[in-house]
Biopython code that builds the backbone (N, CA, C, O; Angstrom):
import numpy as np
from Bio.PDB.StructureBuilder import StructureBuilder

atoms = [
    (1, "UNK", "N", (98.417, 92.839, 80.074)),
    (1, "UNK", "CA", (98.437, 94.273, 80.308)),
    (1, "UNK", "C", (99.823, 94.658, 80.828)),
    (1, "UNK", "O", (100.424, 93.852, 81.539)),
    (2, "UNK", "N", (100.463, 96.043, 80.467)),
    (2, "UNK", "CA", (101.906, 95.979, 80.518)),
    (2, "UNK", "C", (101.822, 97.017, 81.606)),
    (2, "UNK", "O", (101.067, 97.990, 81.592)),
    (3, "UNK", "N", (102.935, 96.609, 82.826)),
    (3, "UNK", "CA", (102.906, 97.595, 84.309)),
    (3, "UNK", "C", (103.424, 98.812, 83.248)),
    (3, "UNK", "O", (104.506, 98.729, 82.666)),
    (4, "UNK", "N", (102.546, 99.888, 83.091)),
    (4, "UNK", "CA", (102.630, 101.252, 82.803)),
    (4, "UNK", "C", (101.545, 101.838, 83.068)),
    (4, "UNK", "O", (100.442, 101.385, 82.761)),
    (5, "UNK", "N", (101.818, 103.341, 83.909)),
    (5, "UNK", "CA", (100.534, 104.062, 84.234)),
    (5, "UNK", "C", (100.265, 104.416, 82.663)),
    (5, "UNK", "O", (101.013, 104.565, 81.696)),
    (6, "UNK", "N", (98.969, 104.477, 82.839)),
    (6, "UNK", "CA", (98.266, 104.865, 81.765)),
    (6, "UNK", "C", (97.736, 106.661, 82.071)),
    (6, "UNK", "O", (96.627, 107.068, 81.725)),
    (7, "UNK", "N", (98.577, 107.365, 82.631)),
    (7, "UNK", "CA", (98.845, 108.590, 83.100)),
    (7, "UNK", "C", (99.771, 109.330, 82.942)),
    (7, "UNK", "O", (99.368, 110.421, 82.540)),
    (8, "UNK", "N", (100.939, 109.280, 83.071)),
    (8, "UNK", "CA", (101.922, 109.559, 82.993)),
    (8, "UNK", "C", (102.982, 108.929, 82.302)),
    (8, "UNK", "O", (104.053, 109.414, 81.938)),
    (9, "UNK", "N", (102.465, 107.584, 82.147)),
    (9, "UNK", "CA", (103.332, 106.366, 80.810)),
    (9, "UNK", "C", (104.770, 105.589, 81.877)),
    (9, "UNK", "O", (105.541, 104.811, 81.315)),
    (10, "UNK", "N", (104.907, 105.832, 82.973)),
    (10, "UNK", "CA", (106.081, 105.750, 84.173)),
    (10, "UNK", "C", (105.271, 103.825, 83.870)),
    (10, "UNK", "O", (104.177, 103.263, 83.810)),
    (11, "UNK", "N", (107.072, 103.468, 83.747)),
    (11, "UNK", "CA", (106.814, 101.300, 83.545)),
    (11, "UNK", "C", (108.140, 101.228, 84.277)),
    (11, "UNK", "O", (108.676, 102.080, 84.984)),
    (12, "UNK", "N", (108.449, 100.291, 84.018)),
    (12, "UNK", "CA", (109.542, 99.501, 84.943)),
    (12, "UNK", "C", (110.991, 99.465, 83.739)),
    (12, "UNK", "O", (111.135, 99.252, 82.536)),
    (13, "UNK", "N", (111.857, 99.806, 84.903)),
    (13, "UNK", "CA", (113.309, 100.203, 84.447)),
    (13, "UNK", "C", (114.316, 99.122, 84.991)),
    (13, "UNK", "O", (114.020, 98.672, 86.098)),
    (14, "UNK", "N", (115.273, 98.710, 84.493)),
    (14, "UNK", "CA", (116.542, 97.895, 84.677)),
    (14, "UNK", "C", (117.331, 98.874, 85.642)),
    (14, "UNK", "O", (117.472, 100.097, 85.666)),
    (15, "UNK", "N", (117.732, 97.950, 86.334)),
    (15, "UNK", "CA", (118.987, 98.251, 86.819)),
    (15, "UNK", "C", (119.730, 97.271, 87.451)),
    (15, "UNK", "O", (119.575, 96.234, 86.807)),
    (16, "UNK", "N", (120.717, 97.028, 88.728)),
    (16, "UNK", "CA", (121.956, 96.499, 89.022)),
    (16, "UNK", "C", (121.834, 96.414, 90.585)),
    (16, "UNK", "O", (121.636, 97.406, 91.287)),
    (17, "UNK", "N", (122.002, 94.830, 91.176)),
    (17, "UNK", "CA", (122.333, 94.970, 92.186)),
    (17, "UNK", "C", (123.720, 93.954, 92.549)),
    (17, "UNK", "O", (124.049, 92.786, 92.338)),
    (18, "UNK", "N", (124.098, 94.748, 92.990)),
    (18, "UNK", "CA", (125.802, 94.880, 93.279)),
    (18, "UNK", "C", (125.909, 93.858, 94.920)),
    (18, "UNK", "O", (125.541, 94.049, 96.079)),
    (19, "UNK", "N", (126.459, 93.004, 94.349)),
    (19, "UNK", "CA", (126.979, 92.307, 96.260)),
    (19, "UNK", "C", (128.272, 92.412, 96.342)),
    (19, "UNK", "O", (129.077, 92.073, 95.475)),
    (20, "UNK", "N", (128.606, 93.095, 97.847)),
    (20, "UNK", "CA", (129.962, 93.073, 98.526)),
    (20, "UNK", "C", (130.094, 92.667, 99.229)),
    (20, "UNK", "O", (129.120, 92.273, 99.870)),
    (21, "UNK", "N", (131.788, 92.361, 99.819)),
    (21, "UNK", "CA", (131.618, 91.549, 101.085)),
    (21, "UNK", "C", (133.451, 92.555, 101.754)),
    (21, "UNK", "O", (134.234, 93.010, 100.920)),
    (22, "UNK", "N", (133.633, 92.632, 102.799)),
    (22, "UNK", "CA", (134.850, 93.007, 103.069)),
    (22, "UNK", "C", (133.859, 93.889, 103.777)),
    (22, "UNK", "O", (132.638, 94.045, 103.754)),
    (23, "UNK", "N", (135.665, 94.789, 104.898)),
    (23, "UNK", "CA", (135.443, 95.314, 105.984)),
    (23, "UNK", "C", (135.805, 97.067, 104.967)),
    (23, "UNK", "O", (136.611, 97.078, 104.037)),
    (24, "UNK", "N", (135.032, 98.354, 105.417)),
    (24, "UNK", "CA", (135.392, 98.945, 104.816)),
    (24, "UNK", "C", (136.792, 99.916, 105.382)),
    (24, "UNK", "O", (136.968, 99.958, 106.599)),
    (25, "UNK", "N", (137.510, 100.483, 104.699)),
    (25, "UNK", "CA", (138.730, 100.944, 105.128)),
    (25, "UNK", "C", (138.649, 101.888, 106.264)),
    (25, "UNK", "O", (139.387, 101.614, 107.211)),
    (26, "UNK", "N", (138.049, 102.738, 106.348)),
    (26, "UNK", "CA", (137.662, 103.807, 107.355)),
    (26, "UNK", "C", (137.700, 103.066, 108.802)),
    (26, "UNK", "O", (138.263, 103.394, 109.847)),
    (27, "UNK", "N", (136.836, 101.868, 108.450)),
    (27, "UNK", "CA", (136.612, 100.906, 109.980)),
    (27, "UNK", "C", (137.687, 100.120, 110.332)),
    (27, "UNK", "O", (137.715, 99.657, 111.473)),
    (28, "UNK", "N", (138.835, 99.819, 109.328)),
    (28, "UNK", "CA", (139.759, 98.997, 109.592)),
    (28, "UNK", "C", (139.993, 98.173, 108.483)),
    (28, "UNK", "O", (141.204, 98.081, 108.284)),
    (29, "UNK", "N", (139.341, 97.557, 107.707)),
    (29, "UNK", "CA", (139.486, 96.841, 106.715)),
    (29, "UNK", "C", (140.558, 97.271, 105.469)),
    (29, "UNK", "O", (141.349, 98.209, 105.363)),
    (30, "UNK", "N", (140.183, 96.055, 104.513)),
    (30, "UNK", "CA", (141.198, 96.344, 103.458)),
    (30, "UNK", "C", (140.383, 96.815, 102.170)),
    (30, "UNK", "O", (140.763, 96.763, 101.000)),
    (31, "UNK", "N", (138.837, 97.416, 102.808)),
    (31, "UNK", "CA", (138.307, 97.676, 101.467)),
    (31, "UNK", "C", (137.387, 96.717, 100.929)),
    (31, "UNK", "O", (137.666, 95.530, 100.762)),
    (32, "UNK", "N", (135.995, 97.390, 100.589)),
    (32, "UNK", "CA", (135.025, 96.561, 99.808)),
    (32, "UNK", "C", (134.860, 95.891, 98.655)),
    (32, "UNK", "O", (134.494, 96.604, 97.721)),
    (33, "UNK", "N", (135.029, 94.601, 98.387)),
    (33, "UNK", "CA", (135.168, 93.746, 97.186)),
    (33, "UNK", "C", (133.831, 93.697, 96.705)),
    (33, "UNK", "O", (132.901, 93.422, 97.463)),
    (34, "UNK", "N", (133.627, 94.015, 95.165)),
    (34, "UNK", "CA", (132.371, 93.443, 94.397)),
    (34, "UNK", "C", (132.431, 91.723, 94.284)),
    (34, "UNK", "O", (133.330, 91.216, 93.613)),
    (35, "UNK", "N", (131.756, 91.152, 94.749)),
    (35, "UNK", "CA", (131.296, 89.754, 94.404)),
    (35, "UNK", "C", (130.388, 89.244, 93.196)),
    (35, "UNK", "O", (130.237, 88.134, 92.684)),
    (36, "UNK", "N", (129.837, 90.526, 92.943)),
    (36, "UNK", "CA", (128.523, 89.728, 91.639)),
    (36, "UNK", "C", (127.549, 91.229, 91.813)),
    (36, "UNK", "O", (127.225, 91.902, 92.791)),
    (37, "UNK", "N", (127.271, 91.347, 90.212)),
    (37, "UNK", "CA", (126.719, 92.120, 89.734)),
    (37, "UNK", "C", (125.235, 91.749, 89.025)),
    (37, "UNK", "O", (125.514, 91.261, 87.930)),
    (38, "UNK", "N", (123.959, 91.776, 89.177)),
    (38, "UNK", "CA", (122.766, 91.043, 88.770)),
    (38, "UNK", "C", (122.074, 91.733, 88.219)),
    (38, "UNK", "O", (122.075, 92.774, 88.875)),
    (39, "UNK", "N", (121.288, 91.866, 87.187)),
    (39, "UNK", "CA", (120.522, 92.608, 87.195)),
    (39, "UNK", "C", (118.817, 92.703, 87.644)),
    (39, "UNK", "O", (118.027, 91.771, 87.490)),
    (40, "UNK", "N", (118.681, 93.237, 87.875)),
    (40, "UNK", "CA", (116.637, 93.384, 88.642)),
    (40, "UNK", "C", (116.079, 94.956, 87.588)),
    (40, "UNK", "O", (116.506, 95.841, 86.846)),
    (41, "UNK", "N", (114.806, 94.396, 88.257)),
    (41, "UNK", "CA", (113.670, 95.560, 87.843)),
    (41, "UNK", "C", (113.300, 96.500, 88.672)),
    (41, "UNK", "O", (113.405, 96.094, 89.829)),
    (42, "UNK", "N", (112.903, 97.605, 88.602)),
    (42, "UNK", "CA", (112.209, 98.593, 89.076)),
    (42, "UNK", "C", (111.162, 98.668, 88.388)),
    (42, "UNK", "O", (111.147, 98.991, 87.200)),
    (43, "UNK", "N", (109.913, 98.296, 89.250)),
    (43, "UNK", "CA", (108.709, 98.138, 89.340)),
    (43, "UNK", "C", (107.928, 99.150, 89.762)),
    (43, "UNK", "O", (107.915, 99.228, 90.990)),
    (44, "UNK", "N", (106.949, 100.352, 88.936)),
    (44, "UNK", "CA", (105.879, 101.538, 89.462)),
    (44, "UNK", "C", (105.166, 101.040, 90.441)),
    (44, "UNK", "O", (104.764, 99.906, 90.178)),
    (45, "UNK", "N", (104.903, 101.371, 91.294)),
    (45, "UNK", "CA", (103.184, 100.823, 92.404)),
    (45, "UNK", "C", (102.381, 101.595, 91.728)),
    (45, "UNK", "O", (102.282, 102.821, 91.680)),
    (46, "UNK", "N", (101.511, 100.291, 90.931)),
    (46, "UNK", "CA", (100.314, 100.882, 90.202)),
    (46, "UNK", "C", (99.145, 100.467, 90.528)),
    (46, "UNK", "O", (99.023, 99.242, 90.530)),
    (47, "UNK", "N", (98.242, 101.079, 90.806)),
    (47, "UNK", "CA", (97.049, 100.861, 91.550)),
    (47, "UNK", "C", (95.647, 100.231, 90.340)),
    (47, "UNK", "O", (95.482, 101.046, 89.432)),
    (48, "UNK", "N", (95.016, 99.392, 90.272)),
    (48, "UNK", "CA", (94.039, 99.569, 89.857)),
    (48, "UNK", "C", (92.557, 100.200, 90.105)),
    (48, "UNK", "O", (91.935, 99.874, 91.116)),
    (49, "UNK", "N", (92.091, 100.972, 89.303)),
    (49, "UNK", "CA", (91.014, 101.656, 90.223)),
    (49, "UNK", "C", (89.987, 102.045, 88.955)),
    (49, "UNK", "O", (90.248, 101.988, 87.753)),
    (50, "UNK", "N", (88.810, 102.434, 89.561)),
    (50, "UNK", "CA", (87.487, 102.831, 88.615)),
    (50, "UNK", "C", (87.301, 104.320, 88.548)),
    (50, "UNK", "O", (86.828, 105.013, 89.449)),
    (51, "UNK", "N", (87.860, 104.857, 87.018)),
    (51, "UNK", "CA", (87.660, 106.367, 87.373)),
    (51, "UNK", "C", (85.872, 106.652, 86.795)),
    (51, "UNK", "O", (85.157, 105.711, 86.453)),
    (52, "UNK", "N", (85.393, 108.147, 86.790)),
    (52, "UNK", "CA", (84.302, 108.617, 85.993)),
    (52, "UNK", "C", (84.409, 109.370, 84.732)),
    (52, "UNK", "O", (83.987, 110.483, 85.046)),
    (53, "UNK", "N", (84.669, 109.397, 83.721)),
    (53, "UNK", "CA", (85.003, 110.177, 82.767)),
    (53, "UNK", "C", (83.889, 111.815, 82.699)),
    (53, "UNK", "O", (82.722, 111.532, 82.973)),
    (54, "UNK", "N", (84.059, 113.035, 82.454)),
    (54, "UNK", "CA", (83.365, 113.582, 82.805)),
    (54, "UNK", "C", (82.130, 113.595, 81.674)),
    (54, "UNK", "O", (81.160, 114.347, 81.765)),
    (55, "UNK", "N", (82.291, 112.834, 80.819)),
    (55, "UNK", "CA", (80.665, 112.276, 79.758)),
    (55, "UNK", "C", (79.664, 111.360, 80.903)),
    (55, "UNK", "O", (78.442, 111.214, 80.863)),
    (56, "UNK", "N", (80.633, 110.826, 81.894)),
    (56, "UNK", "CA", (79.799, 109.531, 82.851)),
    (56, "UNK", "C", (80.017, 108.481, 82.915)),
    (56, "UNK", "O", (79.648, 107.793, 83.867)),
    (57, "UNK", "N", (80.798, 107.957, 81.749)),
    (57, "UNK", "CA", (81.538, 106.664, 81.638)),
    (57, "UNK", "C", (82.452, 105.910, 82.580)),
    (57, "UNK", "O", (83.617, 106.251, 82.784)),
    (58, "UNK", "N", (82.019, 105.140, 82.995)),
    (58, "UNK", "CA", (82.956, 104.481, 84.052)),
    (58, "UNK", "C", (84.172, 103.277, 83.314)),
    (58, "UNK", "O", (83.853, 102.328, 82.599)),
    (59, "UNK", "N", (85.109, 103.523, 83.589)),
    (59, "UNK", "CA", (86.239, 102.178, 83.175)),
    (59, "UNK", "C", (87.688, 102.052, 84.720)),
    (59, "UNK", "O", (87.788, 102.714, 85.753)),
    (60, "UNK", "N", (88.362, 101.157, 84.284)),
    (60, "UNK", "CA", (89.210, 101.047, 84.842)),
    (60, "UNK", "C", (90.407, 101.310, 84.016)),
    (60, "UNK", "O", (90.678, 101.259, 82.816)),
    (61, "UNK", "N", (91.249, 101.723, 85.516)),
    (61, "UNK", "CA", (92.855, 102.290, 84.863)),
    (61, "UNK", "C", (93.781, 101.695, 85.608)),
    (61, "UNK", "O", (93.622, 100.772, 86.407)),
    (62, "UNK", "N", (94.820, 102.296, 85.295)),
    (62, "UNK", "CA", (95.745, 101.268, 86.199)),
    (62, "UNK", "C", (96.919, 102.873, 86.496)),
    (62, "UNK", "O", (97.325, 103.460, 85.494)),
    (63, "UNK", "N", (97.211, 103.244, 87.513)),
    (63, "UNK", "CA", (97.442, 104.554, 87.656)),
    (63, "UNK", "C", (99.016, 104.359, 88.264)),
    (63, "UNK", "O", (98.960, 103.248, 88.790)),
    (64, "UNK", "N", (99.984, 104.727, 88.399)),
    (64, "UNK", "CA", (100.961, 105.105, 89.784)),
    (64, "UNK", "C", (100.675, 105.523, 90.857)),
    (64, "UNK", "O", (99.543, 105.982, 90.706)),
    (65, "UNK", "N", (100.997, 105.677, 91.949)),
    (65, "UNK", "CA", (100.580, 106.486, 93.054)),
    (65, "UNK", "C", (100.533, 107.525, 93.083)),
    (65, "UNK", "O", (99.553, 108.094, 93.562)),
    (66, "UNK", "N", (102.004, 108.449, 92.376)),
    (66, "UNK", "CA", (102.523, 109.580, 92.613)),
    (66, "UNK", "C", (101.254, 110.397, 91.504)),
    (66, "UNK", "O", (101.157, 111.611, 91.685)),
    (67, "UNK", "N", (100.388, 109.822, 90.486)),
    (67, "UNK", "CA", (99.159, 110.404, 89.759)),
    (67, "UNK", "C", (98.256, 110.536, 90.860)),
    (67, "UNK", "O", (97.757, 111.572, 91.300)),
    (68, "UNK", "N", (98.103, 109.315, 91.263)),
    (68, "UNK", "CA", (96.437, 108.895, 92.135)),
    (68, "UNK", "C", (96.998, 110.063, 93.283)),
    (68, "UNK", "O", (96.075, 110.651, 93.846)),
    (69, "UNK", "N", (98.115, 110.395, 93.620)),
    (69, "UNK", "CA", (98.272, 111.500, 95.270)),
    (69, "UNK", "C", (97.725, 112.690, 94.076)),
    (69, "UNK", "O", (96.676, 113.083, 94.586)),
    (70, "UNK", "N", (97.835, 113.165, 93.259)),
    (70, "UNK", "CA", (97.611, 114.287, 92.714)),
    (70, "UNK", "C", (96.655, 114.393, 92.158)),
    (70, "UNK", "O", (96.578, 115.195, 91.226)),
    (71, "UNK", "N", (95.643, 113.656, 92.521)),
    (71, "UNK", "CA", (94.348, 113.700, 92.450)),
    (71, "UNK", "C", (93.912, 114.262, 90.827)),
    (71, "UNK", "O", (94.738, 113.947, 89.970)),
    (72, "UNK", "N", (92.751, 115.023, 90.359)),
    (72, "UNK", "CA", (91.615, 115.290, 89.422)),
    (72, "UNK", "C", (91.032, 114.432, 88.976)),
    (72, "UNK", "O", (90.279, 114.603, 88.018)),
    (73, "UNK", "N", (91.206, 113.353, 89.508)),
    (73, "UNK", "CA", (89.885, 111.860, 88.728)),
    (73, "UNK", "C", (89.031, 111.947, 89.794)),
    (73, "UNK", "O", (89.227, 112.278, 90.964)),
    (74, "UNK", "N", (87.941, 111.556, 89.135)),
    (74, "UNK", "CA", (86.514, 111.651, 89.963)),
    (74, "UNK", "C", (86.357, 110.157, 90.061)),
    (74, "UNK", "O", (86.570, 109.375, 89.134)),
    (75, "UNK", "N", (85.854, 109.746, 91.611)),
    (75, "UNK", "CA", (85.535, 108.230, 91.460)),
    (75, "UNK", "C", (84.166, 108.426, 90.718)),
    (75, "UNK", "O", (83.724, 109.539, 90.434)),
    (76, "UNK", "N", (83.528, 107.224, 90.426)),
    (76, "UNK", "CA", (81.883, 107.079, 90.126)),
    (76, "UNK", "C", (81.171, 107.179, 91.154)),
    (76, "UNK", "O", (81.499, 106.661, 92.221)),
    (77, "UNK", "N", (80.024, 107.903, 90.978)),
    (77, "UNK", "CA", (78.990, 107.705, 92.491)),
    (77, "UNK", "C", (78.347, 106.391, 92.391)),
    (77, "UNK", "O", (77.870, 105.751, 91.454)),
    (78, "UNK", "N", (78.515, 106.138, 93.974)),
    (78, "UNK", "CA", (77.911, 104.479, 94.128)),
    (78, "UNK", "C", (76.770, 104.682, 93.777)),
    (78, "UNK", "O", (76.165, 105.753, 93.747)),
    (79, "UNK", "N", (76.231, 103.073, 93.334)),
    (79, "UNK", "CA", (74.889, 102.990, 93.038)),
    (79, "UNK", "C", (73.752, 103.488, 93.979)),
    (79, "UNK", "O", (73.962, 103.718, 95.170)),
    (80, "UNK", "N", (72.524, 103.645, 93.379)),
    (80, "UNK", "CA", (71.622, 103.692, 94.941)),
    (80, "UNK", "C", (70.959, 102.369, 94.912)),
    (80, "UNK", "O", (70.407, 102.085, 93.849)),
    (81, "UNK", "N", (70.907, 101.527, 95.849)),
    (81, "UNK", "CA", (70.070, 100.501, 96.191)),
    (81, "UNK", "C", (68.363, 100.590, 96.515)),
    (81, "UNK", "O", (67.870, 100.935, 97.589)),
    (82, "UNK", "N", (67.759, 100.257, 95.510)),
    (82, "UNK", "CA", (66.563, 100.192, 95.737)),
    (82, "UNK", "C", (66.048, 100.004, 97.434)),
    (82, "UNK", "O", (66.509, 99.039, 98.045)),
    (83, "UNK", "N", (65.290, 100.753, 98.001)),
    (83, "UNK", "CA", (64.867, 100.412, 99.223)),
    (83, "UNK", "C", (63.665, 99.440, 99.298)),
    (83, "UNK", "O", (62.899, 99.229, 98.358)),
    (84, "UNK", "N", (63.583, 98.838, 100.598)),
    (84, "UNK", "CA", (61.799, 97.593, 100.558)),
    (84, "UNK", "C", (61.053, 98.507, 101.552)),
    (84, "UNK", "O", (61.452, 98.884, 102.654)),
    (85, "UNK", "N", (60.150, 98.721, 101.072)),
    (85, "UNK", "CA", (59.370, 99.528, 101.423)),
    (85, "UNK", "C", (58.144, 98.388, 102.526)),
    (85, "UNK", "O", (57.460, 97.401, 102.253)),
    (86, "UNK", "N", (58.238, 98.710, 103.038)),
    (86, "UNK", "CA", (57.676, 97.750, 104.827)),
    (86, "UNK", "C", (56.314, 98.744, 104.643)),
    (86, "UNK", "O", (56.212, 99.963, 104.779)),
    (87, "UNK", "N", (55.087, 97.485, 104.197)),
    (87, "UNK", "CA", (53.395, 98.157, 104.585)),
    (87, "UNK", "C", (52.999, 97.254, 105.595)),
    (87, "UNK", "O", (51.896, 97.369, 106.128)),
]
sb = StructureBuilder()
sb.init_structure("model")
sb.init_model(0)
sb.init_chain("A")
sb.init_seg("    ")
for serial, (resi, resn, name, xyz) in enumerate(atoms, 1):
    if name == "N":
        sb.init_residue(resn, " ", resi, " ")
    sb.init_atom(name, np.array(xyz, "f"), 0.0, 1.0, " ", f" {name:<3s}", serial, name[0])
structure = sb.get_structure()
């Protein structure tokens, strides 16, 4: 299953992390040197969760946060548990 909300379609993006080392000039130094350039991922926080479809259908999704804060999915109503009836 591929990290993408299945909401908004938001997956994981490339980018660059940059290491320096040196004092910067303002403070005294001679200025910040790049050492190495890498690349990494940017990763969505995607939640898995059980929505209700409004037919009644229950499935799972796999959402972002910034969907799940903006709410309109209905969870499913919990089951009811049969009660024991004490004679």
């Amino acid at each position: 299953m591929a990290r993408v909300c299945e909401k908004c379609g938001k997956g994981s993006v490339t980018g660059n992390t940059i290491t320096r080392r040196g004092l910067a000039k303002k403070k005294g130094g001679v200025g910040r040197k790049v050492t190495g350039i890498s690349r990494r991922w940017f990763k969505p926080n995607l939640q898995t969760l059980r929505i209700q479809e409004p037919n009644g259908q229950v499935h799972r999704v796999r959402l972002c946060m910034r969907c799940l804060k903006k709410g309109g999915l209905s969870k499913p109503t919990p089951r009811q548990v049969p009660q024991a009836t004490s004679e």
